[in-house]
PDB file as gemmi writes it, atoms N, CA and C in Angstrom:
CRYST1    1.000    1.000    1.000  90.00  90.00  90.00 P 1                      
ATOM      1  N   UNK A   1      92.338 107.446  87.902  1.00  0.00           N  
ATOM      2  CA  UNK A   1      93.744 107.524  88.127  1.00  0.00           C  
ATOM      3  C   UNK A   1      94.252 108.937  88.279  1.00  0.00           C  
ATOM      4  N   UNK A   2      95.460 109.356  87.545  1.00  0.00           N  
ATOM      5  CA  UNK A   2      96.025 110.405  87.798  1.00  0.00           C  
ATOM      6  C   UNK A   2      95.361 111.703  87.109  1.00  0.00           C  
ATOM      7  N   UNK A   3      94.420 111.367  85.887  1.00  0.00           N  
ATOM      8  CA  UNK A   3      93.901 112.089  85.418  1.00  0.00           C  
ATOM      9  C   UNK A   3      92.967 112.766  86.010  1.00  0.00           C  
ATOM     10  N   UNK A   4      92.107 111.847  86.781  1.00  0.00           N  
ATOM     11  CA  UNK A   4      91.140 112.809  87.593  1.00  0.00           C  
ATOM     12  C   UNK A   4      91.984 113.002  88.827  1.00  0.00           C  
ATOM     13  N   UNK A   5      92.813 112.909  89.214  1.00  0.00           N  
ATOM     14  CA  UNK A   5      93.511 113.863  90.323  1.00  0.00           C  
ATOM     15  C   UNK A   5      93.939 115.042  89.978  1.00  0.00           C  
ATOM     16  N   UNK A   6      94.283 115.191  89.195  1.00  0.00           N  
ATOM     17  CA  UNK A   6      94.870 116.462  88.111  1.00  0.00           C  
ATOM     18  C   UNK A   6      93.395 117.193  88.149  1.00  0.00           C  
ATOM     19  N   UNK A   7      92.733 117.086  87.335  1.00  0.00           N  
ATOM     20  CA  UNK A   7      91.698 117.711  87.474  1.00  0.00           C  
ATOM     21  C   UNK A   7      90.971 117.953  88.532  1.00  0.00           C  
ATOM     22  N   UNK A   8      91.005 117.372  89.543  1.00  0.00           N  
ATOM     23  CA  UNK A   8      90.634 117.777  91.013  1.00  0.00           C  
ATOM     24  C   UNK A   8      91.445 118.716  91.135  1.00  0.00           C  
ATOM     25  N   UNK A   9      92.354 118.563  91.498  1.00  0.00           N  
ATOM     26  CA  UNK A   9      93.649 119.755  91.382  1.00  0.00           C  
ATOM     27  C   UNK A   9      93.266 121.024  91.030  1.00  0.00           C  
ATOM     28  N   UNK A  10      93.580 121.094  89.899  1.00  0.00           N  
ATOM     29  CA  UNK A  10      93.084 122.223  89.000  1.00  0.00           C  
ATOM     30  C   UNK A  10      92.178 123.285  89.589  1.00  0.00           C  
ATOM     31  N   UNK A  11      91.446 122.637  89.806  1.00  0.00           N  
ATOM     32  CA  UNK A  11      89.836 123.384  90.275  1.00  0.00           C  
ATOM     33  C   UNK A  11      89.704 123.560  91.587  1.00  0.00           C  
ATOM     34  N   UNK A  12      90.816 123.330  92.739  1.00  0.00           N  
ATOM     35  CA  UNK A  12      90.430 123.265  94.393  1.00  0.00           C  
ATOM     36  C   UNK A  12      91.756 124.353  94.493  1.00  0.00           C  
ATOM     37  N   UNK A  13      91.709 125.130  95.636  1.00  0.00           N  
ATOM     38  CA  UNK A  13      92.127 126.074  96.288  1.00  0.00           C  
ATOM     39  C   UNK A  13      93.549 125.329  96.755  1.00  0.00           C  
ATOM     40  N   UNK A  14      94.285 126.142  97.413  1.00  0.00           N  
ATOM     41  CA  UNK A  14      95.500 125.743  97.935  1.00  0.00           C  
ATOM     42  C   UNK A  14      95.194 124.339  99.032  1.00  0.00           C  
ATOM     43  N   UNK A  15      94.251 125.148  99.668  1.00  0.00           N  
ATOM     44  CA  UNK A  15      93.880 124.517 101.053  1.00  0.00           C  
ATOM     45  C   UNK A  15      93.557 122.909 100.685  1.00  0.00           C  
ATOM     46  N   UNK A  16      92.432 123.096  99.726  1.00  0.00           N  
ATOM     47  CA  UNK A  16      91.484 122.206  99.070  1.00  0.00           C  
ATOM     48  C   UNK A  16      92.745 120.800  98.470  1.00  0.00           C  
ATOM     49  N   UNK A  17      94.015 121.402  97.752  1.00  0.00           N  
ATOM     50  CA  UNK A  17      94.639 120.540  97.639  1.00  0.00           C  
ATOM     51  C   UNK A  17      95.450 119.967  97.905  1.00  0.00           C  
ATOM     52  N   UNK A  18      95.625 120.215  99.329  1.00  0.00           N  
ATOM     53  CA  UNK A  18      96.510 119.501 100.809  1.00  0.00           C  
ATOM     54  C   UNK A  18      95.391 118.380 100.897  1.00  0.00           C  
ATOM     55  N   UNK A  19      94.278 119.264 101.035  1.00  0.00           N  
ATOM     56  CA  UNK A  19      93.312 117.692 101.199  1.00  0.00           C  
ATOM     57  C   UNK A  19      93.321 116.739 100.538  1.00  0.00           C  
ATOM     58  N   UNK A  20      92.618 117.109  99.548  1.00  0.00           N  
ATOM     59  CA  UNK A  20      92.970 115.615  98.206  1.00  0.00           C  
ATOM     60  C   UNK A  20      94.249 115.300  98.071  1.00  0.00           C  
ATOM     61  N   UNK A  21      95.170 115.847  97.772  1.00  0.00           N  
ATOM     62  CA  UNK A  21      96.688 114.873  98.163  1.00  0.00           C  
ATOM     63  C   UNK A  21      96.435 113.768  98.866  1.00  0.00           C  
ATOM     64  N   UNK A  22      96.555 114.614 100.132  1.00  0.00           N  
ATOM     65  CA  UNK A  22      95.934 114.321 101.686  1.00  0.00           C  
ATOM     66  C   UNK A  22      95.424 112.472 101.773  1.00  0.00           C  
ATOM     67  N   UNK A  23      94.113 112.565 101.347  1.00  0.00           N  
ATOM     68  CA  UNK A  23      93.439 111.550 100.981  1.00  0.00           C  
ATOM     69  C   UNK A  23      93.795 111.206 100.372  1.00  0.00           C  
ATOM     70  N   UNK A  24      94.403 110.697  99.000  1.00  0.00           N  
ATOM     71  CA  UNK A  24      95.134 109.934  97.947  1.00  0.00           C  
ATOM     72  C   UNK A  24      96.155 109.297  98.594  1.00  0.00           C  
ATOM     73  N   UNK A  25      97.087 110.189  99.533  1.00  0.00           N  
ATOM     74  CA  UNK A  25      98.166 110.133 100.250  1.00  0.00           C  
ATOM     75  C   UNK A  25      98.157 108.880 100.877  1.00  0.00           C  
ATOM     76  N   UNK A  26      97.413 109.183 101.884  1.00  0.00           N  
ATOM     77  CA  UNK A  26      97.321 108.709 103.022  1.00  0.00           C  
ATOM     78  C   UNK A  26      96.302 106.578 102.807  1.00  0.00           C  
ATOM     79  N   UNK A  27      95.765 106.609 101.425  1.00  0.00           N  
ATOM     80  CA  UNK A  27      95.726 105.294 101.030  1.00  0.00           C  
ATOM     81  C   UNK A  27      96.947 104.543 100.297  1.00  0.00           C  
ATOM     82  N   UNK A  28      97.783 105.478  99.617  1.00  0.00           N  
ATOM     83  CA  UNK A  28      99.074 104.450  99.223  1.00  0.00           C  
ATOM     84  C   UNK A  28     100.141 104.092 100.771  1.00  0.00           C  
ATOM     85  N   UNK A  29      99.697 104.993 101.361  1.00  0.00           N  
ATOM     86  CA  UNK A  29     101.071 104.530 102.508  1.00  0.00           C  
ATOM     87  C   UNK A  29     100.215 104.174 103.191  1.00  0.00           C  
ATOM     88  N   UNK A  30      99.148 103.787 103.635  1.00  0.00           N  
ATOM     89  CA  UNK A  30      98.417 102.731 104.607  1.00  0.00           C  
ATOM     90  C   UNK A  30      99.135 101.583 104.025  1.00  0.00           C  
ATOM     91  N   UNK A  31      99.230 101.306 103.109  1.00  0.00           N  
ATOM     92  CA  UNK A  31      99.791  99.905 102.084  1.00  0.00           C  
ATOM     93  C   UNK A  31     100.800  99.607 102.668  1.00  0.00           C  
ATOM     94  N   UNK A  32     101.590 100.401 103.065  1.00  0.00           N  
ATOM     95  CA  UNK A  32     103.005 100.316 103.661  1.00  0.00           C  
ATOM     96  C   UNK A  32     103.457 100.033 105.078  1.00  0.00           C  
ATOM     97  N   UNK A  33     102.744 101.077 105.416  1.00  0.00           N  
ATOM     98  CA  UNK A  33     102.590 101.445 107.052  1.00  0.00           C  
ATOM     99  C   UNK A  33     101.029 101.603 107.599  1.00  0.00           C  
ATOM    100  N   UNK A  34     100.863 100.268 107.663  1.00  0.00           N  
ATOM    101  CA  UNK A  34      99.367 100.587 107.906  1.00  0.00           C  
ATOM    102  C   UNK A  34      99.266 101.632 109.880  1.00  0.00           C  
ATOM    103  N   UNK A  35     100.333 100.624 110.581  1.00  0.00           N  
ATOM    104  CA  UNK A  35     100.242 101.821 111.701  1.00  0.00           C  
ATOM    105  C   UNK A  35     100.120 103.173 112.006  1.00  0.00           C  
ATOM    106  N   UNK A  36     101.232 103.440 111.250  1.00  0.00           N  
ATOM    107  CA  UNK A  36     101.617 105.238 111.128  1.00  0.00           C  
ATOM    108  C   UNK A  36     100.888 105.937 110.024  1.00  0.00           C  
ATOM    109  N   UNK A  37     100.224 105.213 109.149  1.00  0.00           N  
ATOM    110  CA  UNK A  37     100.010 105.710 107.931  1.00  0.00           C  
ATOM    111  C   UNK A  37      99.386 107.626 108.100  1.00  0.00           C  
ATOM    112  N   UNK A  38      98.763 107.755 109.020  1.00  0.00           N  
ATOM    113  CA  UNK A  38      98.157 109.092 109.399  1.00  0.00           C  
ATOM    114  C   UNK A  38      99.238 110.268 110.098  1.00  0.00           C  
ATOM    115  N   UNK A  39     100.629 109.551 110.871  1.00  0.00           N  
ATOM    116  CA  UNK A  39     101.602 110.504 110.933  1.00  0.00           C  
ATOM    117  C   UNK A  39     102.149 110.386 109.303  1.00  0.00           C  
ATOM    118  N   UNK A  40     102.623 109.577 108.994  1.00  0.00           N  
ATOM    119  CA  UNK A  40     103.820 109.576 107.951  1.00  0.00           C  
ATOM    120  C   UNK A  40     103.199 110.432 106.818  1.00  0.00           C  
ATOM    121  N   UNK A  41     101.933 110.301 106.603  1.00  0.00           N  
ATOM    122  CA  UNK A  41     101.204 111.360 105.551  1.00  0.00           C  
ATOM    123  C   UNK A  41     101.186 112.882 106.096  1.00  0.00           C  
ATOM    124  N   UNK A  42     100.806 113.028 107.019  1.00  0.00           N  
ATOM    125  CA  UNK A  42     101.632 114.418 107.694  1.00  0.00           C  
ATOM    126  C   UNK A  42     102.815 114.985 107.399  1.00  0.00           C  
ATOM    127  N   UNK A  43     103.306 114.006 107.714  1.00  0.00           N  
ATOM    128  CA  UNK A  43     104.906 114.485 107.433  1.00  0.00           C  
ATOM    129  C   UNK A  43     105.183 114.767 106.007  1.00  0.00           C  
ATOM    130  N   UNK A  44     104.445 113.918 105.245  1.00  0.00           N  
ATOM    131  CA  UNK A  44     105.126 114.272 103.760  1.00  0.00           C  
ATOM    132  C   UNK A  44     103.819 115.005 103.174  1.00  0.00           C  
ATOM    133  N   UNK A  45     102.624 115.633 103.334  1.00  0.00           N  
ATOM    134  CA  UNK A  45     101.878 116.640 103.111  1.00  0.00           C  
ATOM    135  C   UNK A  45     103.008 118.236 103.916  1.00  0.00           C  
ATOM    136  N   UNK A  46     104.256 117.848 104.484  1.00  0.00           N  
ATOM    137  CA  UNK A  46     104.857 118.775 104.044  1.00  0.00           C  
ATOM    138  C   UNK A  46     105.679 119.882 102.620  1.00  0.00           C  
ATOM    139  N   UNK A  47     105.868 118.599 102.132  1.00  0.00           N  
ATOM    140  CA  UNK A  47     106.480 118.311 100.483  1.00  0.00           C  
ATOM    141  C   UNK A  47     105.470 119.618  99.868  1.00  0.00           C  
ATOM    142  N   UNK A  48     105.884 119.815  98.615  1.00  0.00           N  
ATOM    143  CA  UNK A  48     105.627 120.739  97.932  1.00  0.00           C  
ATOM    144  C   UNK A  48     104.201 119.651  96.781  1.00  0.00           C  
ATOM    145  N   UNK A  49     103.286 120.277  96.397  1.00  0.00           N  
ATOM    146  CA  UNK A  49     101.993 119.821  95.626  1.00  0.00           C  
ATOM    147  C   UNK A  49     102.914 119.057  94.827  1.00  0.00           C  
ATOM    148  N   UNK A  50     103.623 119.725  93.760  1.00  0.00           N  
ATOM    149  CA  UNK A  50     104.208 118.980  92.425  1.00  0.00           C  
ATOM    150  C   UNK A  50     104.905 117.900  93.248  1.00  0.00           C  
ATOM    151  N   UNK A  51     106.237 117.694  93.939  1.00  0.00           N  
ATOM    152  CA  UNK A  51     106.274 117.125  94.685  1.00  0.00           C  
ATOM    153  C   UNK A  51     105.929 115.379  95.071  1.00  0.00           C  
ATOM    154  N   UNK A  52     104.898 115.842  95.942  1.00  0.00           N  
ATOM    155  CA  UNK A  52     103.927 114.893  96.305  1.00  0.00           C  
ATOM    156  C   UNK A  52     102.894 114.258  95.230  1.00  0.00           C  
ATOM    157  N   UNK A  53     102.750 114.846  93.879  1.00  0.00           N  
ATOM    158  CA  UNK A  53     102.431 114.669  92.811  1.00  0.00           C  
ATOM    159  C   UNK A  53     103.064 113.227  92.424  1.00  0.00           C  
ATOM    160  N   UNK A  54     104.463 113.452  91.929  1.00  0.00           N  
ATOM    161  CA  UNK A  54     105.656 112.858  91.282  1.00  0.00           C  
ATOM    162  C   UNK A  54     105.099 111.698  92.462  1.00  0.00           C  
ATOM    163  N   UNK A  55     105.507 111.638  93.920  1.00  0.00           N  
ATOM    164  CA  UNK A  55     105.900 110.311  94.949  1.00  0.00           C  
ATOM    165  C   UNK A  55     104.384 109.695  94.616  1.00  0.00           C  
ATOM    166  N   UNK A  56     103.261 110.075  94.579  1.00  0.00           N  
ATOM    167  CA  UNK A  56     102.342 109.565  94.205  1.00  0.00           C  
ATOM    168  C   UNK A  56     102.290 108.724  92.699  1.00  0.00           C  
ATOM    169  N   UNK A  57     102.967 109.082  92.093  1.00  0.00           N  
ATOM    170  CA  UNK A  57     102.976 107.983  90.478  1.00  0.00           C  
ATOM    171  C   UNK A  57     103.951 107.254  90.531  1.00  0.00           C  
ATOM    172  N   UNK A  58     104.907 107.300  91.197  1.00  0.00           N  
ATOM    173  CA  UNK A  58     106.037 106.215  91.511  1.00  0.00           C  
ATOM    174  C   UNK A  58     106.434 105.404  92.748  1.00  0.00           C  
ATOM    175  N   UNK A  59     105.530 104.304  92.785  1.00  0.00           N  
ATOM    176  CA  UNK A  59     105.791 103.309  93.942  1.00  0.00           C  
ATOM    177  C   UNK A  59     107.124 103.297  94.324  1.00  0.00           C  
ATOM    178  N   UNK A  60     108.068 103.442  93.361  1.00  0.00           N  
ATOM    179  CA  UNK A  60     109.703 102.814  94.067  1.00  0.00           C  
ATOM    180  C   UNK A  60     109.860 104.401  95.401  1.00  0.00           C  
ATOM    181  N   UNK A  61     109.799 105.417  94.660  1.00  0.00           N  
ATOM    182  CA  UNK A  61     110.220 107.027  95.068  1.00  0.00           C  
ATOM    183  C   UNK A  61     108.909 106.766  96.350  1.00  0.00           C  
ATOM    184  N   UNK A  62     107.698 106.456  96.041  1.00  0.00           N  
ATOM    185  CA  UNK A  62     107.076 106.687  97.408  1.00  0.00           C  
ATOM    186  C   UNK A  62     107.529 106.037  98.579  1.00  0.00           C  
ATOM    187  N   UNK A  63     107.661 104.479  98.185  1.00  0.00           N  
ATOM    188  CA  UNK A  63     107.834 103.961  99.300  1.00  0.00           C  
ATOM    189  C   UNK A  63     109.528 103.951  99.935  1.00  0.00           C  
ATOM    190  N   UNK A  64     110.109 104.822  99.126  1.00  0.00           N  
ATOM    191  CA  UNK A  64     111.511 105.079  99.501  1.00  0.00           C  
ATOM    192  C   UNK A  64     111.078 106.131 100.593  1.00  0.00           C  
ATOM    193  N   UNK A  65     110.238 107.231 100.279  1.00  0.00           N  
ATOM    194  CA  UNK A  65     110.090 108.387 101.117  1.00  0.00           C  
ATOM    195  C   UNK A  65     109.453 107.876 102.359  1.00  0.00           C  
ATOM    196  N   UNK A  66     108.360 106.939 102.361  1.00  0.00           N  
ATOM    197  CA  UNK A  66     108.138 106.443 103.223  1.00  0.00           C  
ATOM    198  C   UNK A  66     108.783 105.824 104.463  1.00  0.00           C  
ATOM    199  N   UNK A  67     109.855 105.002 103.998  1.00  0.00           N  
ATOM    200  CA  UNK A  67     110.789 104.523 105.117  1.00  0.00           C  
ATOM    201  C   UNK A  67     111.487 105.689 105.396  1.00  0.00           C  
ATOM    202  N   UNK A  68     112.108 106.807 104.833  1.00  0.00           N  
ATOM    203  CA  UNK A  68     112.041 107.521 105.451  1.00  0.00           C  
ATOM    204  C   UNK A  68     112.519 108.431 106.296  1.00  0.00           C  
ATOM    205  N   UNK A  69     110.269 108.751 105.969  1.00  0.00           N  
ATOM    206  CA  UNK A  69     109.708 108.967 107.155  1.00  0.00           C  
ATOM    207  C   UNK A  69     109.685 108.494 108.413  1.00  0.00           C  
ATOM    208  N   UNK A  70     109.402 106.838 108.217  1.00  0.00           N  
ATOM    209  CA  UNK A  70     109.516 105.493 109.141  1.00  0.00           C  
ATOM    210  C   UNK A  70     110.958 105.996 110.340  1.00  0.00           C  
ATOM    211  N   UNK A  71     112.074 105.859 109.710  1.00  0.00           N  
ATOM    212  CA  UNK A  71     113.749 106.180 110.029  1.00  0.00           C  
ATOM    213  C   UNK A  71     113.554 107.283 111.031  1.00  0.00           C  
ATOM    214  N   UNK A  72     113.290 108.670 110.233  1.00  0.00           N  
ATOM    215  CA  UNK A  72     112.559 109.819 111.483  1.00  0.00           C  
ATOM    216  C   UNK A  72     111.912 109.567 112.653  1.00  0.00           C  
ATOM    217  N   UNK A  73     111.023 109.206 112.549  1.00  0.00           N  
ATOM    218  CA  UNK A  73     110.298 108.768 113.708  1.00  0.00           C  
ATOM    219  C   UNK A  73     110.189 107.742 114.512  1.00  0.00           C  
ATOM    220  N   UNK A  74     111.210 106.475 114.223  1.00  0.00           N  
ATOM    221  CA  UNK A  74     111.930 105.642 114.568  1.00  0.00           C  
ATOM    222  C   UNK A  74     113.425 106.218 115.561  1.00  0.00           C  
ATOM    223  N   UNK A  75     113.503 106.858 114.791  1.00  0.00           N  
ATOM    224  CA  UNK A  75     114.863 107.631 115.772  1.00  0.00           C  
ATOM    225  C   UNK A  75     114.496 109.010 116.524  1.00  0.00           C  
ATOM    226  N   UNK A  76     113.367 109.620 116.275  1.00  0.00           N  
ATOM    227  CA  UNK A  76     113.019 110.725 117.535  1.00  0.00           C  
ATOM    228  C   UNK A  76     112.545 109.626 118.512  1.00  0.00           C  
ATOM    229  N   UNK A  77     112.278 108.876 118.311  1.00  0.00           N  
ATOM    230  CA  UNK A  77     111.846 108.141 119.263  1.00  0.00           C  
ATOM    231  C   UNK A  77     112.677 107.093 120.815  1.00  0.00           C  
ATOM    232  N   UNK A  78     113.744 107.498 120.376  1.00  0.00           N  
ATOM    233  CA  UNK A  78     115.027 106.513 120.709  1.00  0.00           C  
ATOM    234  C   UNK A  78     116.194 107.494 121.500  1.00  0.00           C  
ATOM    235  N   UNK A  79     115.599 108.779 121.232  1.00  0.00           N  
ATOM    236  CA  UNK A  79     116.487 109.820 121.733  1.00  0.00           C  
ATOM    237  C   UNK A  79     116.044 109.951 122.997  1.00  0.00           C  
ATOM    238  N   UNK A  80     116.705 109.833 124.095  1.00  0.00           N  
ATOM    239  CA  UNK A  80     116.345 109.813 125.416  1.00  0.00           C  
ATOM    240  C   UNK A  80     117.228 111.654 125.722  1.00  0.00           C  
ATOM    241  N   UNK A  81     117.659 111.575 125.967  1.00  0.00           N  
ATOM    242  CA  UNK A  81     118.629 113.153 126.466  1.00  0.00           C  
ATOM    243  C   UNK A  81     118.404 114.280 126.151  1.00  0.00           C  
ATOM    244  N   UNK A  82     118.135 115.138 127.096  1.00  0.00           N  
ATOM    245  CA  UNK A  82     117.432 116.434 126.953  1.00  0.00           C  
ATOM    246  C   UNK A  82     118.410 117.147 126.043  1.00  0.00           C  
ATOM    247  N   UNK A  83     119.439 117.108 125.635  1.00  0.00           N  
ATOM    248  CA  UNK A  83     120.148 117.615 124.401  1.00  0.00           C  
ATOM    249  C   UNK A  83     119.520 117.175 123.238  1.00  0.00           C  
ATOM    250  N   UNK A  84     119.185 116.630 123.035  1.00  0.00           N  
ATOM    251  CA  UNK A  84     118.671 115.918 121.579  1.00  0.00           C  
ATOM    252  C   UNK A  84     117.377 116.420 121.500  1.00  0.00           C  
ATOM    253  N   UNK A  85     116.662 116.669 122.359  1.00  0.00           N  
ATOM    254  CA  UNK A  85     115.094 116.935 122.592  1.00  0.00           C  
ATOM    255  C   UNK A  85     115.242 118.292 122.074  1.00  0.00           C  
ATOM    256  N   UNK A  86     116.048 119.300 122.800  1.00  0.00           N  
ATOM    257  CA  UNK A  86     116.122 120.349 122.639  1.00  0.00           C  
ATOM    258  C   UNK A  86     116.390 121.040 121.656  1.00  0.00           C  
ATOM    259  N   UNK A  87     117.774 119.899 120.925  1.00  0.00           N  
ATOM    260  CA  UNK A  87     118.299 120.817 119.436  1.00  0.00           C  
ATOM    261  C   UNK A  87     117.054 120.140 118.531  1.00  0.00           C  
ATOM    262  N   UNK A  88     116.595 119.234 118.229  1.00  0.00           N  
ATOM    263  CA  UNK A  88     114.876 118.728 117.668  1.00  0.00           C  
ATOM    264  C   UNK A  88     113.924 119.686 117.691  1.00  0.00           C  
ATOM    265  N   UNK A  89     114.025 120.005 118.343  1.00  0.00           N  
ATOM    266  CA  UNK A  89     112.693 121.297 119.004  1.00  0.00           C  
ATOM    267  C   UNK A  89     113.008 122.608 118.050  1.00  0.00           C  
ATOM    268  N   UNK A  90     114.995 122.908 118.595  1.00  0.00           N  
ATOM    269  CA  UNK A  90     115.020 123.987 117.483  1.00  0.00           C  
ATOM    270  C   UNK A  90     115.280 124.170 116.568  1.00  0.00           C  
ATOM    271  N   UNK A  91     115.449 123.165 115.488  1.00  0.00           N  
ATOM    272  CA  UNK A  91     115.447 122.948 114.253  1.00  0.00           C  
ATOM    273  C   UNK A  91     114.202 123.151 113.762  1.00  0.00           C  
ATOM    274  N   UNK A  92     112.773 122.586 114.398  1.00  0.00           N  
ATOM    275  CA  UNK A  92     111.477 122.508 114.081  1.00  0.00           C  
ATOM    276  C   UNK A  92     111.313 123.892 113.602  1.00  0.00           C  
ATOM    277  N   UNK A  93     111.723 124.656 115.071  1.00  0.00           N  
ATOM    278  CA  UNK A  93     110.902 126.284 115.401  1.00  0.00           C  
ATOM    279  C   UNK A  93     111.970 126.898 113.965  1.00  0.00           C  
ATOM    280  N   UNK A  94     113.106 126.481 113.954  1.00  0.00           N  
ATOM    281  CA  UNK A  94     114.151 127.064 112.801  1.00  0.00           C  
ATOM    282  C   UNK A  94     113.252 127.211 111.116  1.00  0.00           C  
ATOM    283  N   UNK A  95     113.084 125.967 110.621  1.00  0.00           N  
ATOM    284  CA  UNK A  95     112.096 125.171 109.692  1.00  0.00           C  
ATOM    285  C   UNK A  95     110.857 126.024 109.813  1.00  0.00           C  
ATOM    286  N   UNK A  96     110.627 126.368 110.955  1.00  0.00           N  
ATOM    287  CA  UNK A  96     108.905 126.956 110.706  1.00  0.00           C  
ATOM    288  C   UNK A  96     108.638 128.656 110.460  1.00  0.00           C  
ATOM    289  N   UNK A  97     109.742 129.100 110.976  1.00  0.00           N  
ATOM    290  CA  UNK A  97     110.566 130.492 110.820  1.00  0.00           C  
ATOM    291  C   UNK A  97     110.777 131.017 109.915  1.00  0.00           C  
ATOM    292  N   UNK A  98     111.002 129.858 108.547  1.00  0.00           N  
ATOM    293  CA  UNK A  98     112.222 129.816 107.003  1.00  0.00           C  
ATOM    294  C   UNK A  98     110.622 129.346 106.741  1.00  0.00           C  
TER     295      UNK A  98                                                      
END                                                                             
């Protein structure tokens, strides 16, 4: 359980523990979203370690974050007009800047 995630933790590099999140991650929200499950874990391997910690021990908080995620990418998806594309784009580059 959470105990040996913690201790994985502990002992792996920054990098090392995007991964294992990563993987832990990416089997509770298959549960959910079995489609997307490999974007939507992306998206929230943005989240901060502690974070993604917490949404990992609480089904209600994960699968809240999950939909979402779902909502996001449900609605970039729906945006047809090169205005919308564009201010999307620079919010991203804004976000990646900060």
């Amino acid at each position: 359980g959470s105990e040996v995630l913690h201790s994985m933790l502990a002992n792996a590099t920054p990098e090392q523990q995007k991964e294992i999140l990563g993987e832990h991650l990416y089997m509770l929200v298959q549960k959910l979203k079995p489609n997307l499950a490999a974007k939507i874990t992306g998206m929230l391997l943005e989240m901060d370690n502690a974070e993604l910690l917490v949404l990992m021990e609480s089904p209600e908080s994960l699968s809240a974050k999950v939909e979402e995620a779902f909502q996001v990418l449900k609605n970039s998806k729906t945006k047809v007009s090169g205005q919308d594309v564009l201010h999307s784009n620079f919010l991203s580059a804004e976000v990646a800047v900060n």
